[in-house]
Residue frames as a rotation matrix with the C-alpha (Angstrom) as fourth column:
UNK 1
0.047 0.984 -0.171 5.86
0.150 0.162 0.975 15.79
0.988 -0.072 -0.140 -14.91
UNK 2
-0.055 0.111 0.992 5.14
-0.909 -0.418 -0.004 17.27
0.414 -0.902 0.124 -11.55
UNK 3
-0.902 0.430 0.051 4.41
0.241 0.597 -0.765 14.44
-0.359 -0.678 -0.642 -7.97
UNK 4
-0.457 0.830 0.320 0.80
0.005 0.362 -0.932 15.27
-0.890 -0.424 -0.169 -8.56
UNK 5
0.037 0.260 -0.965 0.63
-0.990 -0.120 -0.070 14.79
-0.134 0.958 0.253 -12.30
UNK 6
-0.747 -0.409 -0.525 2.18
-0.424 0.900 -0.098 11.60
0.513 0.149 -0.845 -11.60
UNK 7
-0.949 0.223 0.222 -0.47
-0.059 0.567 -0.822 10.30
-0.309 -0.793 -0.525 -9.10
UNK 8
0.263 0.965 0.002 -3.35
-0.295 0.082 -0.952 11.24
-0.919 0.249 0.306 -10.88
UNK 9
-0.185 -0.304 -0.935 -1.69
-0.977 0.156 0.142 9.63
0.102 0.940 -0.326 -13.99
UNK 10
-0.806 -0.377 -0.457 -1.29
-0.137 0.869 -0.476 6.41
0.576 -0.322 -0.751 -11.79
UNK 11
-0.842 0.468 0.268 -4.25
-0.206 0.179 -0.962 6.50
-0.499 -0.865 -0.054 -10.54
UNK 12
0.288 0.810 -0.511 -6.45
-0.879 0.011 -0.478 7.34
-0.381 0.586 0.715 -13.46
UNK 13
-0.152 -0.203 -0.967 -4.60
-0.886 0.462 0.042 4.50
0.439 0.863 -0.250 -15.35
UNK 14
-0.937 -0.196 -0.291 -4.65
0.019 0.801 -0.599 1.43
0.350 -0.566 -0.746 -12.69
UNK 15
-0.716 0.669 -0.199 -8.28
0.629 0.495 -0.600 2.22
-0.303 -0.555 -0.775 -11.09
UNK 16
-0.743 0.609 0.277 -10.28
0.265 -0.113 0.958 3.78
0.615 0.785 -0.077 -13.94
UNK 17
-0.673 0.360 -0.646 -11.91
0.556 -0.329 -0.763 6.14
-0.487 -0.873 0.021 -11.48
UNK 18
-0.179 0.662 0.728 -14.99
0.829 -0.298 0.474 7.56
0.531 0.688 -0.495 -11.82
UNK 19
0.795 -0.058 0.604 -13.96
-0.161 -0.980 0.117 10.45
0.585 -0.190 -0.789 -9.97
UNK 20
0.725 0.442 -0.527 -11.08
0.658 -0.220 0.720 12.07
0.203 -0.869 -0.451 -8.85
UNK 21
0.921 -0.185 0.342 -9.31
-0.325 -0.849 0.416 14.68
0.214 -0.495 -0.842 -6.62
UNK 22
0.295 -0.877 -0.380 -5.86
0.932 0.352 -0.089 14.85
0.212 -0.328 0.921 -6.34
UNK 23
0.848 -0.252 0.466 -4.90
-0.239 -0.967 -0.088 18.23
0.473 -0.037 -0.880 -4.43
UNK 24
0.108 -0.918 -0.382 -1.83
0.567 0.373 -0.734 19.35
0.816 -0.138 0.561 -2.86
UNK 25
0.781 0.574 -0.247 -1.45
0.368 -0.103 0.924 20.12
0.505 -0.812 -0.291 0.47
UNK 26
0.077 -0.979 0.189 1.59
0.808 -0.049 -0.587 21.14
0.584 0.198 0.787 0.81
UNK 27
-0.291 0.083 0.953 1.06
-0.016 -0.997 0.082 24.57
0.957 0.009 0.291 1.21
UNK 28
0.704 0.661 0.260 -0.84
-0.329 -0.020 0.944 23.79
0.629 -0.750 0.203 4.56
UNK 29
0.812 -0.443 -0.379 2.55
0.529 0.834 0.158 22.45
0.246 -0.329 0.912 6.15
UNK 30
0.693 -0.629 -0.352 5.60
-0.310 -0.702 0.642 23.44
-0.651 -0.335 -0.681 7.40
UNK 31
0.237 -0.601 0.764 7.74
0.758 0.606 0.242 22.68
-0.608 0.522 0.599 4.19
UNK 32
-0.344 -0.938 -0.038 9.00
0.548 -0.233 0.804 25.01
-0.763 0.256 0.594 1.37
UNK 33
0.236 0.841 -0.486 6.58
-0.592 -0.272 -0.759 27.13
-0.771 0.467 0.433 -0.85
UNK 34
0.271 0.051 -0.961 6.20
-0.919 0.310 -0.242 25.18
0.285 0.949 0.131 -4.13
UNK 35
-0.685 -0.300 0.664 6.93
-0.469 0.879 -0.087 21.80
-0.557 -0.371 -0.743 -2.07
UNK 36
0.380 0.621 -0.686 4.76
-0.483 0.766 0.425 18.17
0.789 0.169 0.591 -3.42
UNK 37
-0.604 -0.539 0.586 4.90
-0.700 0.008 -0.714 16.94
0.381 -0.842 -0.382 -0.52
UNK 38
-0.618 0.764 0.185 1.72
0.156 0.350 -0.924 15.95
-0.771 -0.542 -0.336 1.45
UNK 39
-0.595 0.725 -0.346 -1.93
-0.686 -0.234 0.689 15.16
0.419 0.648 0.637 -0.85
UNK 40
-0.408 0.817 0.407 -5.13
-0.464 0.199 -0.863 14.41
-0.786 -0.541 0.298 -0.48
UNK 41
-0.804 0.303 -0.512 -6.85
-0.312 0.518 0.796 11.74
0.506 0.800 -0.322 -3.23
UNK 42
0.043 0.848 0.528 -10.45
-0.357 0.507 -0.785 11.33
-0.933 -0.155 0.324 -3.09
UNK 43
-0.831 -0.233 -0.505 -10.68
-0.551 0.461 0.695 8.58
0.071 0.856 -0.511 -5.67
UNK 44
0.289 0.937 0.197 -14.53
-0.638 0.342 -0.690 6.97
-0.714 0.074 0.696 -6.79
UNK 45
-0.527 -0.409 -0.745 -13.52
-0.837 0.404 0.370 3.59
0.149 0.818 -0.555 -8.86
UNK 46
0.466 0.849 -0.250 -15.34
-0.809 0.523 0.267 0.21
0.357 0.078 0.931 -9.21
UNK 47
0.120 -0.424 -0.898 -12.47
0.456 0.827 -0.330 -1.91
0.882 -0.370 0.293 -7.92
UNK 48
-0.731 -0.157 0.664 -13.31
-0.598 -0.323 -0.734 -0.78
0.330 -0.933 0.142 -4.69
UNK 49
-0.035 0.962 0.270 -16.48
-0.805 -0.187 0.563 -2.20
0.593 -0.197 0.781 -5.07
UNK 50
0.869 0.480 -0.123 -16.88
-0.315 0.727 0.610 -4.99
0.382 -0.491 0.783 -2.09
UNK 51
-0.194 -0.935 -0.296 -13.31
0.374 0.209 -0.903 -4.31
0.907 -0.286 0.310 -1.11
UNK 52
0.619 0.253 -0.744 -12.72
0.773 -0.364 0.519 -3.68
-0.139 -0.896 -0.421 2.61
UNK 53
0.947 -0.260 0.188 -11.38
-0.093 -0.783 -0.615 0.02
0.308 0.565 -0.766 2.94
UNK 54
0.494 -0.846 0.200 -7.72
-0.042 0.207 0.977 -1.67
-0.869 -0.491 0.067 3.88
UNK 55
-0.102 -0.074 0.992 -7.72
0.670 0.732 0.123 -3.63
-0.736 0.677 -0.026 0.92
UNK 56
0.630 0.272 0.728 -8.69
0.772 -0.327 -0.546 -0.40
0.090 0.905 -0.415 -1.27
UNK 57
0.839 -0.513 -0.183 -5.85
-0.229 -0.637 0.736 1.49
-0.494 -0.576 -0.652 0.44
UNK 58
-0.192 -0.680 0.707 -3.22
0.380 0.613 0.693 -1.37
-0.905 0.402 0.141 -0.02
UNK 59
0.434 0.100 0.895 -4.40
0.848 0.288 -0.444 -1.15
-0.302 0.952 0.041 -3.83
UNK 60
0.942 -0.108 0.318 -3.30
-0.023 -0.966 -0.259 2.92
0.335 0.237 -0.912 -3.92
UNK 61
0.418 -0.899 0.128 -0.13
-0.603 -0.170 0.779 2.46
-0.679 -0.403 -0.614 -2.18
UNK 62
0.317 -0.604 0.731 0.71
0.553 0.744 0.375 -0.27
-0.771 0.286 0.570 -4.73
UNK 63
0.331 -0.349 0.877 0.74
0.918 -0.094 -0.384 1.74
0.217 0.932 0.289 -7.70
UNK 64
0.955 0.069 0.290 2.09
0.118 -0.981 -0.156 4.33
0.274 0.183 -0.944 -5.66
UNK 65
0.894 -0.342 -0.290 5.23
0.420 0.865 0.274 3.09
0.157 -0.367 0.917 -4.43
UNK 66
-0.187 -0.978 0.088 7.81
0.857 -0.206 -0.471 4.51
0.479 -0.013 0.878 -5.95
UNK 67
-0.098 0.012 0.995 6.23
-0.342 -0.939 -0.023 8.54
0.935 -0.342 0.096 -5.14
UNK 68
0.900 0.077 0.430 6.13
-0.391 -0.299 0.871 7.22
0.196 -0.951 -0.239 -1.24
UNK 69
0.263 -0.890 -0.372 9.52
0.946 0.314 -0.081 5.71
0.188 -0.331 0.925 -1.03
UNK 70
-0.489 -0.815 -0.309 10.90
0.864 -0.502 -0.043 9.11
-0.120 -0.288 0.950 -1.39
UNK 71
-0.862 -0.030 0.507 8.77
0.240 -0.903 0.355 12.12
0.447 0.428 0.786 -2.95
UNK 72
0.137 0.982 0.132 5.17
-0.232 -0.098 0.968 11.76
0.963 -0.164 0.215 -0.75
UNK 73
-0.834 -0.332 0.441 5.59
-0.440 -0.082 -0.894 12.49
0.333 -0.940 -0.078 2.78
UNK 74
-0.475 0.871 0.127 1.60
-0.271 -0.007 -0.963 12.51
-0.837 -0.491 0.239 3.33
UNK 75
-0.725 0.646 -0.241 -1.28
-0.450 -0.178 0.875 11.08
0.522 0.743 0.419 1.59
UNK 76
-0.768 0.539 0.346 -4.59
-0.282 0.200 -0.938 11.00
-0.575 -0.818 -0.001 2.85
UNK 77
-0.987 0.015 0.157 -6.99
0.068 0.939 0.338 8.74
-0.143 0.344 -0.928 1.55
UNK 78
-0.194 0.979 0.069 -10.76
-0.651 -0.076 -0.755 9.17
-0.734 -0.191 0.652 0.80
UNK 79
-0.881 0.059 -0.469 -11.74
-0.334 0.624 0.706 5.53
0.334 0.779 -0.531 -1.49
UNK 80
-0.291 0.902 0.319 -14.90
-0.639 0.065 -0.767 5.08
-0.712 -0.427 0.557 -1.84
UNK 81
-0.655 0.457 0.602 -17.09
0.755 0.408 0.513 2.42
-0.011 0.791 -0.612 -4.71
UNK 82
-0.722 0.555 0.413 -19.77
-0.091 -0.669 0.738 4.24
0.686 0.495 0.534 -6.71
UNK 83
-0.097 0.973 -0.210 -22.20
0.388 0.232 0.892 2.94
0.916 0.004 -0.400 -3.95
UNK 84
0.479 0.143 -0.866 -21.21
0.846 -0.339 0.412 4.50
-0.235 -0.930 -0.283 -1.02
UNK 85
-0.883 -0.315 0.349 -19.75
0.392 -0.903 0.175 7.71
0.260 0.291 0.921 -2.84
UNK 86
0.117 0.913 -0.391 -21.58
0.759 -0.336 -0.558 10.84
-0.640 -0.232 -0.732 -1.70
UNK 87
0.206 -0.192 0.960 -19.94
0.725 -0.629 -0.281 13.66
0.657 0.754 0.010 -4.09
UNK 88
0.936 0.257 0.239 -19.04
0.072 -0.808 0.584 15.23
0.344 -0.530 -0.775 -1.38
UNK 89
0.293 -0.942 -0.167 -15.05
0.381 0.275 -0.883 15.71
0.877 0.195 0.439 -0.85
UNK 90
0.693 0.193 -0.695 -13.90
0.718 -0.093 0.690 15.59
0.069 -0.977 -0.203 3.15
UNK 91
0.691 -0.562 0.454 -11.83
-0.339 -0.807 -0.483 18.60
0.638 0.180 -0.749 4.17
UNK 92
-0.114 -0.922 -0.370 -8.25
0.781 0.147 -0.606 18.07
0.613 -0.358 0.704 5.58
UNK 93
0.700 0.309 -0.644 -7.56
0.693 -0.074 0.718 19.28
0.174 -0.948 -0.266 8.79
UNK 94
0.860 -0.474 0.189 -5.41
-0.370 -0.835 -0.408 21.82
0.351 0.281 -0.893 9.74
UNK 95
0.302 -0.819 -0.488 -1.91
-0.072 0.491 -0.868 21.70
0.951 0.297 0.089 9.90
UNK 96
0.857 0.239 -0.456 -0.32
0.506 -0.231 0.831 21.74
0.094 -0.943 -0.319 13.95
UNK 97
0.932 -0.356 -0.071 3.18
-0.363 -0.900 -0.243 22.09
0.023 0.252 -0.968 12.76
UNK 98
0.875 -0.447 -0.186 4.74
0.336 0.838 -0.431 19.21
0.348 0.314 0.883 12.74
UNK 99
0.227 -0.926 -0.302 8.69
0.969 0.183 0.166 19.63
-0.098 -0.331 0.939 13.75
UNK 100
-0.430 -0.153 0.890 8.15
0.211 -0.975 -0.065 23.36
0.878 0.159 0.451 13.74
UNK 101
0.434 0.714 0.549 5.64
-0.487 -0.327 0.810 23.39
0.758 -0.619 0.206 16.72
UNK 102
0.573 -0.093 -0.814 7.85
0.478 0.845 0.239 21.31
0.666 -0.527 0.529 18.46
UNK 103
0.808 -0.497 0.315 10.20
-0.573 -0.542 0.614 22.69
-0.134 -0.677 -0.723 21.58
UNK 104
0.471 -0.616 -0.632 13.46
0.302 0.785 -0.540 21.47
0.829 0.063 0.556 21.74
């Protein structure tokens, strides 16, 4: 099973989402072609609902744990509750180049 089979496995199962996006971003980085690296997760779930958006963060990193110890460099968050969901999915920025764009 791929890194982003796994997250939207672990995600759909643990916060019964009513929508979402798991993409890979990889590709937008300085890393290896076919890398799982870096993702974006716009996730729409009722246990968000009156959580503060720390507290619905904290709840994604738990059941992600093991894929950021070692296999998820990046993940950028977008949790929302059905009431403040617009259907609208935010666009990641571009890369700058991370430890490529540096000088040494």
């Amino acid at each position: 099973m791929s890194v982003q089979q796994t997250i939207e496995a672990k995600l759909a199962a643990g916060l019964n989402p009513q929508h979402l996006e798991v993409v890979n971003e990889s590709h937008q980085h300085n890393v290896p072609p076919g890398s799982e690296s870096h993702f974006k997760v716009v996730l729409v779930s009722e246990a968000f609902e009156g959580k503060s958006l720390i507290s619905q963060h904290r709840m994604v990193y738990s059941l992600l744990s093991d894929e950021l110890k070692d296999r998820v460099h990046a993940l950028a968050l977008h949790t929302y509750s059905p009431s403040t969901w617009t259907s609208t999915s935010p666009q990641s920025p571009e890369c700058l180049g991370g430890k490529a764009g540096e000088k040494t």
